[in-house]
Each structure stands twice: as structure tokens, then as C-alpha cells.
C-alpha positions in Angstrom: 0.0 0.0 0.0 2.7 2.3 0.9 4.6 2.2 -2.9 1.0 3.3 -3.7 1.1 6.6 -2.5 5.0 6.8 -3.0 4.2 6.7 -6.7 2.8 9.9 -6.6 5.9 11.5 -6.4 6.8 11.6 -9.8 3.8 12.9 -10.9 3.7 15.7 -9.1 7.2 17.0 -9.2 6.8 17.3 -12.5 3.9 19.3 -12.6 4.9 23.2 -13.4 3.4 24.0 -9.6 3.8 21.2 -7.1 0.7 20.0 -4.7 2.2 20.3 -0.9 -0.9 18.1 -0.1 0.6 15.2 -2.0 3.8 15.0 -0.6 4.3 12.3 1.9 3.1 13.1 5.8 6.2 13.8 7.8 6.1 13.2 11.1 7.5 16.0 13.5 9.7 15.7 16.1 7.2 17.5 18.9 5.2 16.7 22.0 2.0 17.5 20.7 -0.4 20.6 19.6 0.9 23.1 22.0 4.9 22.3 21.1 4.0 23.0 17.6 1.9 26.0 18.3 4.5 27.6 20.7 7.0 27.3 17.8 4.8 28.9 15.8 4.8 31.7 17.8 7.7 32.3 18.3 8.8 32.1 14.9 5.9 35.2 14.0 6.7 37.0 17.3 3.7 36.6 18.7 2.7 36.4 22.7 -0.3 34.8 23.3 -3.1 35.3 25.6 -3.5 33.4 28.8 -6.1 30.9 29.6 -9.5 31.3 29.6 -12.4 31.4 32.9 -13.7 27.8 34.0 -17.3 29.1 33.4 -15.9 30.2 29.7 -14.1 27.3 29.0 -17.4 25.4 30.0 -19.6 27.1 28.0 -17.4 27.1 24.6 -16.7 22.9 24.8 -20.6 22.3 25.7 -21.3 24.4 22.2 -18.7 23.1 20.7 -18.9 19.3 21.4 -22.5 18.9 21.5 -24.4 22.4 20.3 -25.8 23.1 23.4 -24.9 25.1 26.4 -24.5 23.5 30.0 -27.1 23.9 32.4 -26.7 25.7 35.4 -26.2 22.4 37.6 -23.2 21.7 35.2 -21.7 25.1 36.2 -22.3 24.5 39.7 -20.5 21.0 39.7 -17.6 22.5 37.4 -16.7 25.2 39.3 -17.0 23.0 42.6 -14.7 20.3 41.3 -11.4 21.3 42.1 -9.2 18.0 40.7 -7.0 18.4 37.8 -8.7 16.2 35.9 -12.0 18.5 36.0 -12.0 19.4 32.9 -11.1 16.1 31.0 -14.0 14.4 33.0 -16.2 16.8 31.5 -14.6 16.3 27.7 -15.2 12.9 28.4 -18.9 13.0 29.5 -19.9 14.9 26.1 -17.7 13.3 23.8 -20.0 10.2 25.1 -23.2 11.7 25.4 -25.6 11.4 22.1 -26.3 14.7 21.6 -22.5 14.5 20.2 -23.2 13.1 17.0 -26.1 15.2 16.6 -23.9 18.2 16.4 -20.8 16.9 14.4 -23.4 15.3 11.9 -24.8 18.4 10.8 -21.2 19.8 10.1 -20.3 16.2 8.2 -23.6 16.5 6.3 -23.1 20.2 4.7 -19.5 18.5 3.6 -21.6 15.4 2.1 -24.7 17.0 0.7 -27.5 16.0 2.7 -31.2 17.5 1.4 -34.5 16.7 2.4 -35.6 18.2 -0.7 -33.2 18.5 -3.6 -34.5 18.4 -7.6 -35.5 14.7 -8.8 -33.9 13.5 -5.9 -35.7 10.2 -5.6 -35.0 9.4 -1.9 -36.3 12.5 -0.5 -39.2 10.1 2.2 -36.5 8.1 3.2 -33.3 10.5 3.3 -33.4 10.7 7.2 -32.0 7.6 7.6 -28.7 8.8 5.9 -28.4 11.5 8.3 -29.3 9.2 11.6 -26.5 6.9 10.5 -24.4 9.7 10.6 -25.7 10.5 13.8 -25.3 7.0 15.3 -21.6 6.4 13.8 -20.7 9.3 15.1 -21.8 8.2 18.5 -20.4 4.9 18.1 -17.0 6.2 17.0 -16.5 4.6 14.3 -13.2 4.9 12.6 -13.4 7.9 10.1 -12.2 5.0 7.3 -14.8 2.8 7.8 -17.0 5.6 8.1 -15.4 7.2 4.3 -15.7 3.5 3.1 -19.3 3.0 4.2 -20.6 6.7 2.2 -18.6 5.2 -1.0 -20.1 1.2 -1.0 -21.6 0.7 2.1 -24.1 -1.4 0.1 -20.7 -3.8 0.0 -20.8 -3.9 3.9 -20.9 -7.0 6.0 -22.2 -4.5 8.3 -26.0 -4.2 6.8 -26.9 -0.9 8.4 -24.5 1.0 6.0 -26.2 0.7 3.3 -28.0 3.7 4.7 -24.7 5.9 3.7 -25.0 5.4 0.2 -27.4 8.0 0.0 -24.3 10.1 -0.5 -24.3 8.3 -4.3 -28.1 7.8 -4.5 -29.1 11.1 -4.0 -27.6 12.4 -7.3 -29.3 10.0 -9.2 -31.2 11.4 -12.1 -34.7 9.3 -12.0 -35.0 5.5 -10.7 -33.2 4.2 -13.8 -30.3 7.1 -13.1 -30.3 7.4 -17.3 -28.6 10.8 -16.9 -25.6 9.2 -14.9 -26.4 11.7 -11.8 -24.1 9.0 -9.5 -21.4 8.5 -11.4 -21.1 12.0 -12.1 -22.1 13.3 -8.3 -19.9 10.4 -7.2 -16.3 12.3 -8.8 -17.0 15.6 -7.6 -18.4 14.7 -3.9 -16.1 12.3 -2.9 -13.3 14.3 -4.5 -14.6 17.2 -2.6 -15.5 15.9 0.6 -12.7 13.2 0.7 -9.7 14.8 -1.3 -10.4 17.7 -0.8 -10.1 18.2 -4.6 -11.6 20.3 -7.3 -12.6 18.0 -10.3 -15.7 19.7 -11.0 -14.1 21.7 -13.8 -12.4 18.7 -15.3 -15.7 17.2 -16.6 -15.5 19.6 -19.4 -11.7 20.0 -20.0 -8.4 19.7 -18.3 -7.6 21.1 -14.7 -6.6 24.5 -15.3 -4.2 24.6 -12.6 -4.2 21.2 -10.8 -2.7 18.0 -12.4 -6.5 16.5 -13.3 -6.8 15.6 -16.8 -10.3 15.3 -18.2 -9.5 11.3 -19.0 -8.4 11.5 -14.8 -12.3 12.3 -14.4 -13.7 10.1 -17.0 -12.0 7.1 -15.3 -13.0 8.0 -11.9 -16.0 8.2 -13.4 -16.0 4.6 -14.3 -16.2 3.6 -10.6 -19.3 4.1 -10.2 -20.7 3.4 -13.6 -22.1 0.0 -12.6 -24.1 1.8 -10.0 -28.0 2.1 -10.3 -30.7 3.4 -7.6 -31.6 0.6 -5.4 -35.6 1.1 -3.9 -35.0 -1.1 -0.4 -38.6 -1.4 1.3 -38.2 -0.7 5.5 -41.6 -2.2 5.9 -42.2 -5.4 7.9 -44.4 -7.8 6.8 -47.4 -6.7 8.8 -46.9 -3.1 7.4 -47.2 -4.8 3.9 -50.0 -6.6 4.3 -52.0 -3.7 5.7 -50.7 -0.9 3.0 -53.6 -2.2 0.4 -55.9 -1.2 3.0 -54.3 2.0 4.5 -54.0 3.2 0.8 -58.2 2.3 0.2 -58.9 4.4 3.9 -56.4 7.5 2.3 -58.3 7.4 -0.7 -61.9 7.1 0.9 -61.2 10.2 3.0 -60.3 12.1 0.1 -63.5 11.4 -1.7 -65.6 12.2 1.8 -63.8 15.5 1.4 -63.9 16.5 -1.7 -67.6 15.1 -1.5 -68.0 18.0 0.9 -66.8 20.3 -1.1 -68.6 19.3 -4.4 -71.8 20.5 -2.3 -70.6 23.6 -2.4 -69.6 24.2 -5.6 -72.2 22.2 -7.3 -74.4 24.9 -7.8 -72.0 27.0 -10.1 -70.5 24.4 -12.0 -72.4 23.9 -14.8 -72.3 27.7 -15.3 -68.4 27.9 -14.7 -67.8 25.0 -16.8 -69.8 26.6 -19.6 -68.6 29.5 -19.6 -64.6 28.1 -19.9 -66.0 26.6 -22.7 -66.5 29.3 -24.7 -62.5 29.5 -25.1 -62.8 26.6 -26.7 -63.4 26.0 -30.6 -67.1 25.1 -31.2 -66.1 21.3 -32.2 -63.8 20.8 -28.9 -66.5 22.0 -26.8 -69.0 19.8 -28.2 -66.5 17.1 -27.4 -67.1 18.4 -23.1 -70.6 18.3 -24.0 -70.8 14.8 -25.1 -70.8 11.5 -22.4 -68.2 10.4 -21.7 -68.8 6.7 -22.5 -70.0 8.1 -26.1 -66.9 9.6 -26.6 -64.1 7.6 -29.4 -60.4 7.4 -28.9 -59.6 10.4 -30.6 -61.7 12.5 -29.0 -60.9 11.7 -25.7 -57.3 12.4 -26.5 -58.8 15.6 -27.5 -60.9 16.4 -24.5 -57.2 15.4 -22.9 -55.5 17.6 -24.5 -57.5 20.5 -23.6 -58.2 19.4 -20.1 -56.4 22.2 -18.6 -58.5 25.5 -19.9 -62.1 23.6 -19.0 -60.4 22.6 -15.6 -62.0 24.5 -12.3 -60.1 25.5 -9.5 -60.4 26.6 -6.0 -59.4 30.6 -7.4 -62.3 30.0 -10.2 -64.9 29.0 -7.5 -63.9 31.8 -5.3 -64.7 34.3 -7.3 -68.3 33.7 -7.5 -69.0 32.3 -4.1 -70.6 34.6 -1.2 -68.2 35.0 1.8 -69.7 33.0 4.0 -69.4 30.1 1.4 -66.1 30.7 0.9 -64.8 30.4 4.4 -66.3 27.1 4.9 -65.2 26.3 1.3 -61.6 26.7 2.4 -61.9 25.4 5.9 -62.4 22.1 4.4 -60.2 22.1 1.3 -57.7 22.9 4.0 -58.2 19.7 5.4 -57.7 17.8 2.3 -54.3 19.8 1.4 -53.3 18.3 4.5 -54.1 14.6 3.5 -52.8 15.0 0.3 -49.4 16.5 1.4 -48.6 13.1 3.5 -49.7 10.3 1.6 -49.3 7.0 2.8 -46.0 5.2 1.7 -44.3 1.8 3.0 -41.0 2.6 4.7 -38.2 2.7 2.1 -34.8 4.0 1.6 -33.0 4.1 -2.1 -29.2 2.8 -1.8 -27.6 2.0 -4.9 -26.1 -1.8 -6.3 -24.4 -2.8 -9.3 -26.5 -3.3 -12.1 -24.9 -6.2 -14.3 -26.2 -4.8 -17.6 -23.6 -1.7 -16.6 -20.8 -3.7 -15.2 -20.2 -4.7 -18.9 -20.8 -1.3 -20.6 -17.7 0.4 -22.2 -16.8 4.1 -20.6 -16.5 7.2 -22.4 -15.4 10.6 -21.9 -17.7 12.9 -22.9 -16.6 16.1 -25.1 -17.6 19.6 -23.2 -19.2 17.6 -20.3 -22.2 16.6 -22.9 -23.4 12.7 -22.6 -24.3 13.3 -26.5 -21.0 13.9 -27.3 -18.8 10.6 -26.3 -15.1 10.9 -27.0 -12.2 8.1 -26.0 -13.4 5.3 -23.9 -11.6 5.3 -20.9 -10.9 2.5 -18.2 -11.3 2.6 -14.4 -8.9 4.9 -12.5 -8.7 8.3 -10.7 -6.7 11.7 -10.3 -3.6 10.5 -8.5 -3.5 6.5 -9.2 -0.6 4.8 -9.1 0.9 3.8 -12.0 0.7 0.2 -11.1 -2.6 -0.2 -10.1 -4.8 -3.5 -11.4 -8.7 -3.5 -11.1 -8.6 -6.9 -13.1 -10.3 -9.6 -10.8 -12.0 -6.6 -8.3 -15.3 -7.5 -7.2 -16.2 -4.1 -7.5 -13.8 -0.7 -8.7 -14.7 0.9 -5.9 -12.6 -1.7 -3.5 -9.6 -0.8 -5.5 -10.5 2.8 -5.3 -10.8 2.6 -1.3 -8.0 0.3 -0.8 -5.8 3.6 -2.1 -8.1 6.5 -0.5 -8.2 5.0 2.7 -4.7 3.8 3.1 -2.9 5.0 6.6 0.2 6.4 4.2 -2.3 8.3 1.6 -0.8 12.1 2.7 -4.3 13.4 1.2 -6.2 11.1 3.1 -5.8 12.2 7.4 -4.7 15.7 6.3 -8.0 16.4 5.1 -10.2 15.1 7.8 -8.2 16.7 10.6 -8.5 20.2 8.6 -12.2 19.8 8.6 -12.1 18.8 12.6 -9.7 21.3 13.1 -11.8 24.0 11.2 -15.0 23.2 13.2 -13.3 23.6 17.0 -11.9 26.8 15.5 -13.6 28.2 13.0 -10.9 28.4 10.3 -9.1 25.1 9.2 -5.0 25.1 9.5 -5.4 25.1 5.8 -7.8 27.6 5.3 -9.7 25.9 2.0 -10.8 23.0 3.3 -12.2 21.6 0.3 -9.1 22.8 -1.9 -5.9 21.1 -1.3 -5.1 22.1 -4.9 -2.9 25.1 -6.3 -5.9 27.6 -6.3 -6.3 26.9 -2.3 -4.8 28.2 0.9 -1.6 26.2 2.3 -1.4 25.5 6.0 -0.8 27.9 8.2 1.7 25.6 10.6 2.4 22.4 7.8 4.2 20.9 11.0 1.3 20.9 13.0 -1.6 19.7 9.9 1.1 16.4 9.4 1.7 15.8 13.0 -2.0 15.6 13.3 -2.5 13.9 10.9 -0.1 11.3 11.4 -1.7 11.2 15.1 -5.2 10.6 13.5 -3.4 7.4 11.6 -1.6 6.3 14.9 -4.8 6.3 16.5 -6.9 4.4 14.0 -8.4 7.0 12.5 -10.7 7.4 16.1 -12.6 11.0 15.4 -13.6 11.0 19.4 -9.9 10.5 19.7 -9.0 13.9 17.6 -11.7 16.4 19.3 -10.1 15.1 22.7 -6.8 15.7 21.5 -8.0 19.3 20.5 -10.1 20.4 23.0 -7.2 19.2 25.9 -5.1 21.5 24.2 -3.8 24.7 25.9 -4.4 26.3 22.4 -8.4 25.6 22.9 -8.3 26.3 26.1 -6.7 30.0 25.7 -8.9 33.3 26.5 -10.6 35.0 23.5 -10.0 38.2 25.3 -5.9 39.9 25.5 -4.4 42.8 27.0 -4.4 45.6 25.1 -0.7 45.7 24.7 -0.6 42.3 23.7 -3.3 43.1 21.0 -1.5 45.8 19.5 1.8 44.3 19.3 0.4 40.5 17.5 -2.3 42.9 15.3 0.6 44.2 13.6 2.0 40.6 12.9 -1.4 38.1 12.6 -4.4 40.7 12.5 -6.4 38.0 11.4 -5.3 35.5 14.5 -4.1 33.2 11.6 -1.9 31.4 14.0 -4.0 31.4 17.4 -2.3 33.8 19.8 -6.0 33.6 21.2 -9.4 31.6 21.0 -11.4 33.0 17.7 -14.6 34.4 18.9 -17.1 33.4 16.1 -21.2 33.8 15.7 -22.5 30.5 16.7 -24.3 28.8 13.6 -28.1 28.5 12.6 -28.4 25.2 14.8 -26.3 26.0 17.6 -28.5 29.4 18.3 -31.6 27.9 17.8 -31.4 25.1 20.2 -29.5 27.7 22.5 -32.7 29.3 22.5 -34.8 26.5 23.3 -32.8 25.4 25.7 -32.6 28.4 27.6 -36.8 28.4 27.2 -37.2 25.1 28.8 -38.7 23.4 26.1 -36.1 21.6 23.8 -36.8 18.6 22.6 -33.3 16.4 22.6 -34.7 12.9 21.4 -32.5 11.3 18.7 -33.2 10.0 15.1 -36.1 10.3 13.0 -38.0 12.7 10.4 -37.6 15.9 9.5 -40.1 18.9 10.9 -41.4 21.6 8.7 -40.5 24.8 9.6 -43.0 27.7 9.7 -42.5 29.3 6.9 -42.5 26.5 5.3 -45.7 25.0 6.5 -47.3 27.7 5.1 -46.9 27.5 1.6 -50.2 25.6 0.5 -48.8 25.5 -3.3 -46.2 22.9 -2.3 -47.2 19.6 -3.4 -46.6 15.8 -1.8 -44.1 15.1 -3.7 -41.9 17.8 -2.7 -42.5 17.9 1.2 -42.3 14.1 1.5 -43.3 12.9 5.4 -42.7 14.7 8.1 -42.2 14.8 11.8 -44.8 17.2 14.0 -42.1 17.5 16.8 -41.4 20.9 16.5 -39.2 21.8 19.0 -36.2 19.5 18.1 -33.0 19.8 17.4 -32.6 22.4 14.3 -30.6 19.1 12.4 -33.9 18.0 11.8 -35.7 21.3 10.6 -36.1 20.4 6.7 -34.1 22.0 4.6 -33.7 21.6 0.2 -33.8 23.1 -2.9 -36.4 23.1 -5.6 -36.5 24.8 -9.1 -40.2 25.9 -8.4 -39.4 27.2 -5.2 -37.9 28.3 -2.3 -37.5 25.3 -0.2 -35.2 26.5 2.5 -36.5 27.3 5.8 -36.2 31.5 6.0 -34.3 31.4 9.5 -31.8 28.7 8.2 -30.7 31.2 5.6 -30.9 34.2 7.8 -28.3 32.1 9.6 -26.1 31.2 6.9 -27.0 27.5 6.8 -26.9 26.0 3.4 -29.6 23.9 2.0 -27.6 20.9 0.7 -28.1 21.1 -2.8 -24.3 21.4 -3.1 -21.9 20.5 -0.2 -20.7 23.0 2.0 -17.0 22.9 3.3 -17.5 26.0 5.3 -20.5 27.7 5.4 -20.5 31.9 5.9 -20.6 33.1 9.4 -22.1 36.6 8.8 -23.4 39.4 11.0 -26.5 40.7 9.5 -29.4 43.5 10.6 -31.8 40.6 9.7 -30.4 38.6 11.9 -30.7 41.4 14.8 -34.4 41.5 13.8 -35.2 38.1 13.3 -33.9 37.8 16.8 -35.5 41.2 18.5 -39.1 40.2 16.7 -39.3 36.2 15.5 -42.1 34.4 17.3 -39.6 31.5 17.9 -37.6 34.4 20.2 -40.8 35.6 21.7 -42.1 32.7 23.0 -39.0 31.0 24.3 -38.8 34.5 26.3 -42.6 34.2 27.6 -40.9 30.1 28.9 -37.8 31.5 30.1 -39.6 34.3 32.2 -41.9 31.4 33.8 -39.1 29.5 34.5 -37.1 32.7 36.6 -40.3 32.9 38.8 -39.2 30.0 40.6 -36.2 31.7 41.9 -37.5 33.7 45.4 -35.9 37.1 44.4 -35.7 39.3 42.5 -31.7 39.0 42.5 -32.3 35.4 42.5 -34.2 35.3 39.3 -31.8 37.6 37.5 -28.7 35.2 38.7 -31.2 32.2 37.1 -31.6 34.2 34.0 -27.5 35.2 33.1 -27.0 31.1 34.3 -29.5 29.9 32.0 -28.6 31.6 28.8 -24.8 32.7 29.7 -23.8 29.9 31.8 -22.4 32.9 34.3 -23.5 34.8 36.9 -24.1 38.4 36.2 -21.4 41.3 37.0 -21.9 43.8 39.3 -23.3 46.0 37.1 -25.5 43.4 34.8 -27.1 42.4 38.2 -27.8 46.4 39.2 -29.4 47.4 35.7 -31.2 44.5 35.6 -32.9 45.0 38.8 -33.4 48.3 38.2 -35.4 47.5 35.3 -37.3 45.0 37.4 -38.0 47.7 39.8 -39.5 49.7 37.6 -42.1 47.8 36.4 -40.0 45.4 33.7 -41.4 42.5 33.7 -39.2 39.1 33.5 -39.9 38.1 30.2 -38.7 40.7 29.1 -35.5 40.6 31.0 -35.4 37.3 29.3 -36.2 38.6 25.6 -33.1 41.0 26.2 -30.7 37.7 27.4 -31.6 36.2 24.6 -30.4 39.2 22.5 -27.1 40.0 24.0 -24.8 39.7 21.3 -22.9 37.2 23.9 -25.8 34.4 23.5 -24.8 34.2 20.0 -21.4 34.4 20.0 -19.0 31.2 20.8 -16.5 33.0 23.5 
């Protein structure tokens, strides 16, 4: 395995601009994170800042580690434990608890491309499993090459349940019979992205323009996954089947006791409607209306077909010459049948993919300017960076051979990548800066000692994700103070302005998720349970136009976790939930390697007027009157949403304000808009 990835030497020394993320990892001589940092630093110039609060620290690795902020009995035992090993017992307890695969899914799934909703995606009812087998292997720890292998041919498993990660091939399929190619081609560019952290997209058209990726290099790669068709797996057990005939004949029969409701309504202007769409019509179509049905011949009920759609009544048509009061029945019960029709019943299923056999045997082809009409050379099974000796003759499946290089402890792109992305999410920026370019166009590392001793560590440790955050978050480079001296500001602002190299912890706006559950959480009412649907958010609720088909089934559970608030895209529609996008959250029609963290008036005003930040205030004021002061209540409050006591002078203006008639939910809708709440210290 190891001459594998020493091949790539030669390759890409000769390339006009060499790829530092190709060279082999090597290993340096250091003690760990903070040996490498320190060097850094002292290198640049650059003192650093000394160690942040307990109640600070607390509050960043709760976000961090799970999305959620510590209650106020975890302060209380923090602060009272006074052993060394405080600290670590408390990295330990979240890196174990569940909700910490809820939070590192959602950033694994912008990098994968995970959509309730996306166009012709045909597993948008049973996508949710993908995301809670992210959720659960997460949990479970499991290695980050078995988890890489199971998103790439998990359907090749011996263990069954990862078949549900193959959504990250099936979901670009173009139709059930995937004539477009949607996998093969979704396959090169997300597991080149996500994995490789390579740019190929480009390449499907012509050459790299500035990375050594032929157009044949993403042809062949392309080959992999030719074999690969949509694979409908039914969920349902064997009871569920034999009652879906009769589920399906009780959806249907409500429909027509509903619509029979409405029919008495309209009745009485039907015939008139109906005659007079017909006038639109040319006298010999409109005769065709006219006539029985039964009477009617072939052709002229391909006619009547044909022109279905101007003689066709709808609810608007009906409205307008209905008197109010029938109108607001009208709609009261065509509500209800909106609603049926939006969840229709469905057995349990989830689409995978499998090798077709009719495709094994199919020749490749690269296709000139990207178009499937326009087949060039054939091309045989390889990818960007192969070695030069590698043999797919006698594979069970490309994909192996494919894996057996990607995955391999001495591929330098492999670990580097991954510990980026980690690195990135505990601090905002990864040590490489593009985290989904490792090519010419991207950032190098900021410290290249520190990105290979990591990820040589990551190898060394059997590629054990929980193992990495520990090794992080331990760190005295996590653990420093956001906040300097302003000496010590001045002089490093005129070396690192941007805090590049870490001299202090990056304060950065928490994301969509990470707020909203803060919120909740701080309201009383957060729903924490594990797994399952998607919810409908508000906004989305609301828009009646949105057909079955493109709001699949849903949960009611409103108040979870903000992973499962739906999110898509749709080319008749906006499909993403408004406060996802206020927030910079991306809707998974494309994967995300970092998403935008901006600061925005509408995000002031979405929190300052949303009825999600309203109401969570009216809970959060109830809860403070349980607390027998006044000063009491205001301690609960800072605690609850700050995970800290208030100053001095918080505690003063805010019983002041109390005093003077304030009233404490709205002590709690200001908590909930301090610019702290949303900010990661």
C-alpha cells in the first residue's frame, strides 16, 4: 500500500506548480499541539493570551462538542470540582453523550450533501435515515475509514446498516433508472470534494486549469461508479405490507368524503363555470365536453385530454363567484384535504444504490464539453492520482480498489484532510484555510508541522474521530482566553491581524443550529430525542402550493434539534426554511465545506421580533419565577442563557429595570439578544 502513494511522487514533481498536499506526511519531532503552536509563535513574534475562565471554557466545549450550552447544575458542579482532571472528565462525559453526534453530523452533512428536498432527488421520504446513520456512527466512533468507506459502497458492507450511507451516491441519481448518470457523475465531484479535498468539477468539461486533473483522470474516476444504479430497499415489515392495500383504500376514501364536501358547495356553479370556460374553446372541442363520456371515441378523448387544462375549475375559479360565508367554509375544508394530500401514505423505504450487471459490462466514455451526446475516447477505471501500477482486473467491485488507495494510513491526502475539517469546526478556520481545496488555487497551511503531525496522530490512533476532538479540545491552544491585554493586541495585530496562527481563542457567531437550540434550551422546552423525520418549519408550513411530492413525510415534533428542521432546494421554489438562511445555513443542494458566518441586521431582527424568540422568552420568564428574588431570578436568568453569573453592574441594571415595572420576560427577551448568546467566547 505504501509504494501506492510513493508513486505519486513523480507525478507531481513534475507538474509546473507542485501539490504540498501530496507530498508524503512527515512526522515532526514534537510533543503534541501546544509544542508546535508555541513554535509557531515564536517564529511570528507573537505572545499569546493566557487561559480562559472555568465558566468560559465550560460554556465554549458544551457548544462546541454537542451544540448546546450547560445547564446551570453543570456550572455548579464544574466550578466546585477542584481536581486536575476536572476538565477532562467533562470532555469525556460529552464526547460520550448522544447529543454529540447530533452536532458533528450536521457539520459532516453540509460537507456530504444532505437535502430533504433537492430536484428529482428520488429518496427525498427516506433520506433521514442517511443523516441518523451519521448520527449513530458518530456516537459509536466509528473509525473515520470505515465511516469514508461505508458513504462510498456501504451497500458492499458486512455490516447491513451502512447501506443507509450510500445516499451520498443515490441522491444524485437522475430518476430511478439514473439514465442521466447523476451517481457516477455526483460520485467524482463529492467524494473528491469531501474526501480529497479536490476540485474535479471543472475537469468534466476539459483539463484542470491549474491542478494535475486531466479530463480522462475524471472520465476514469468516473468509471467507478458506472455499474451503480438506484436501489428502492422497502423498510416495511411484513405486517406493514400486508395492511398498505388497506391503508392506501382508507387515504383514498377520506379524500373522496372531502372532496364530497366540497362538491356540495360548488355544485351549484359548476355547470355555469364550466360553460362558460367553454366558450375558449373551438365550437367542435366544446362539443366534445358536451358529449358523455362513454360516447366519446379514442380520438376524441385524447382531444378532450389535450384541452383538459382550460375547462379545468379551480379553487381561485370557484372563489370568485362564491358569497363569503361560502367561501370560508369552502376553504376550511379544502384545507383539510391539502393536508391529507401533502402526507400520503407510503411503505417505509430507503434508495441505496447496487451494481447493475447490464452496466458492469458497458464500455466508458469521456464525454466532449461535459455533454453525454457527445462521447469521446473510452476510458478505463482509474482516478486523479493512481498509481501507476494499479490492477482493477479480478476486483469485485472498482470501488474496492479505489478505497484500498483512498483509505490507506500512508495516503498524505487522506488524514490531512479530515483533521483540517475537525480542526476547522473547533476553530472556525481550518489550519489550511480551503478546506475543500488542497489544490494550487487553495490556501496552504498555516503551521504544515502541525496539519502532518495531526494527521499522522489521527493514523496512529486508527483514524478514532472522538480520539482527535479530545486531542483538540485538551489542548492549551483551545483552552486560551478570546479576550488579550491591550498591549498584547496591539503588538500581535501588527504581525497576525487575522489571528491566523492562534495567539487567542477566535470568537465566532454560533451557527443556525447552535443558536436555535441555545434558544430553546434556555426556554425550557427543547426537545433532545435522537433520530427520525424531518419537521417543517414555519415558513415553510405555510406554503399551501407545495405539493406531496416535494414535502415528503414529516415529523410534527417541532421543537427539536434544528438538524432536523427540513431544509432543500427546488426549481419551483424556495424550499429552505427563512431562519436557516438568515443564519447562513446552506440547503444541501451542493456540499458546504465552510458555510459563511455573517453578521447581519436581519439577523438582529429576526432575533428582536421572531415568534420562535418571543415565545421562548414568555418560557424562560416562567421558569425565573421560581427563583424567590428578585436577584435570584436575575442570577437564574445570566446562568441559563450565559452559563455565568451576572457582573456587578449586569445584576444592578437589571434589577433596576425590574423595579420599575419590567417584567421578567422581558428581562429574558433582552438575554436572549445579547450579542454574547450568540457568539462562541
Amino acid at each position: 500500500m505504501l509504494t501506492w502513494v510513493l508513486a505519486l511522487a513523480p507525478l507531481v514533481l513534475q507538474a509546473d506548480q507542485p501539490l504540498w498536499s501530496l507530498k508524503p506526511v512527515v512526522r515532526p519531532h514534537a510533543a503534541g499541539i501546544d509544542e508546535l503552536a508555541a513554535r509557531m509563535h515564536k517564529a511570528k513574534g507573537l505572545a499569546v493570551a493566557g487561559a480562559a475562565s472555568k465558566t468560559t471554557l465550560l460554556r465554549r466545549v458544551y457548544l462546541d462538542l454537542i451544540g448546546l450550552p450547560p445547564t446551570p447544575a453543570d456550572v455548579d458542579a464544574f466550578l466546585s470540582d477542584t481536581s486536575p482532571g476536572a476538565y477532562e472528565k467533562v470532555v469525556d462525559r460529552l464526547l460520550a453523550s448522544r447529543q454529540h453526534g447530533v452536532r458533528y453530523a450536521r457539520h459532516w452533512l453540509d460537507v456530504l450533501g444532505y437535502a430533504d428536498v433537492d430536484n428529482g432527488m428520488v429518496d427525498e421520504a427516506g433520506i433521514h435515515h442517511w443523516r441518523d446513520w451519521v448520527i449513530t456512527a458518530l456516537n459509536r466512533d466509528r473509525p473515520y475509514d470505515q465511516f469514508v468507506r461505508a458513504h462510498i459502497a456501504g451497500d458492499l458492507s458486512p455490516q447491513t446498516e451502512d447501506f443507509f450511507a450510500t445516499a451520498f451516491l443515490s441522491r444524485s441519481a437522475s430518476g430511478g433508472e439514473d439514465k442521466a448518470e447523476g451517481i457516477g457523475f455526483g460520485a467524482v465531484e463529492n467524494v473528491s470534494s469531501a474526501f480529497l479535498a479536490m476540485t474535479t468539477a471543472c475537469a468534466k468539461c476539459h483539463d484542470h486549469m491549474f491542478d494535475p486533473i486531466s479530463q480522462r483522470d475524471y472520465y476514469a474516476m468516473k468509471a467507478l461508479f458506472d455499474p451503480l444504479v438506484p436501489d428502492k430497499r422497502l423498510l416495511a415489515s411484513a405486517d406493514q405490507i400486508m395492511a398498505f392495500p388497506d391503508v392506501m383504500a382508507k387515504w383514498n376514501a377520506d379524500q373522496q368524503a372531502i372532496q364530497a364536501r366540497m362538491d356540495v358547495i360548488t355544485q351549484p356553479y359548476y355547470q355555469a363555470l364550466t360553460e362558460d370556460r367553454l366558450r375558449y374553446l373551438p365550437p367542435d372541442v366544446a362539443a366534445l365536453f358536451r358529449k358523455p363520456e362513454a360516447e366519446r371515441t379514442e380520438a376524441e378523448k385524447k382531444t378532450v385530454k389535450d384541452y383538459e387544462t382550460v375547462v379545468s375549475l379551480d379553487a381561485r375559479k370557484y372563489r370568485d363567484v362564491m358569497t363569503p360565508p361560502e367561501i370560508e367554509k369552502y376553504e376550511g375544508i379544502r384545507k383539510g384535504l391539502t393536508e391529507l394530500r401533502r402526507d400520503p401514505p407510503a411503505l417505509p423505504a430507503f434508495w441505496s444504490v447496487r451494481v447493475s450487471a447490464d452496466r458492469v459490462g458497458r464500455k466508458s466514455y469521456l464525454y466532449q464539453g461535459g455533454e453525454r451526446s457527445r462521447k469521446g475516447d473510452e476510458v478505463t477505471p482509474g482516478f486523479p492520482f493512481a498509481p501507476p501500477d494499479l490492477k482493477f482486473d479480478g476486483a469485485t467491485d472498482r470501488r474496492q480498489v479505489f478505497l484500498g488507495w483512498l483509505t490507506a494510513p500512508e495516503n498524505p491526502l487522506f488524514a490531512r484532510v479530515a483533521v483540517n475539517r475537525i480542526w476547522q469546526w473547533h476553530f472556525g478556520e481550518g489550519l489550511a484555510a480551503s478546506p475543500s481545496d488542497f489544490g494550487n488555487t487553495g490556501q496552504p497551511p498555516s503551521n504544515a508541522e502541525l496539519l502532518d503531525w495531526l494527521a499522522s496522530e489521527f493514523a496512529a490512533r486508527k483514524f478514532s474521530m472522538k480520539a482527535l476532538h479530545k486531542l483538540i479540545v485538551m489542548s492549551e491552544l483551545y483552552q486560551r482566553s478570546s479576550i488579550a491585554t491591550p498591549a498584547l493586541r496591539a503588538a500581535n495585530e501588527q504581525i497576525d491581524p487575522d489571528n491566523r496562527y492562534l495567539w487567542k481563542f477566535p470568537v465566532r457567531r454560533l451557527d443556525a443550529e447552535a443558536i436555535r437550540d441555545s434558544v430553546l434550551a434556555a426556554a425550557g422546552t427543547l426537545d433532545d430525542a435522537v433520530g427520525g423525520r424531518s419537521f417543517r418549519a414555519e415558513d415553510i408550513l405555510e406554503r399551501r402550493v407545495m405539493s406531496a411530492a416535494r414535502t415528503g413525510h414529516y415529523d410534527t415534533r417541532v421543537q427539536r434539534r434544528a438538524i432536523y428542521m427540513g431544509r432543500g432546494a427546488d426549481g419551483s421554489m424556495n424550499m429552505m426554511p427563512a431562519y436557516l438562511a438568515t443564519f447562513d445555513a446552506e440547503d444541501g443542494h451542493t456540499p458546504c465545506a465552510r458555510r459563511q458566518r455573517t453578521v447581519t441586521a436581519p439577523q438582529v431582527l429576526f432575533m428582536m421580533n421572531n415568534l420562535l424568540t418571543h415565545e421562548a422568552s414568555r418560557k424562560l420568564g416562567e421558569r425565573l419565577q421560581v427563583a424567590p428574588t428578585p436577584a435570584a431570578q436575575v442570577a437564574l436568568g445570566y446562568q441559563l442563557t450565559l452559563a455565568r453569573n451576572p457582573s456587578h453592574a449586569e445584576r444592578d441594571h437589571a434589577l433596576s429595570f425590574l423595579a420599575s415595572g419590567g417584567t421578567l420576560d422581558r428581562f429574558a427577551w433582552m438575554l436572549l439578544n445579547l450579542s454574547e448568546f450568540v457568539f462562541l467566547p
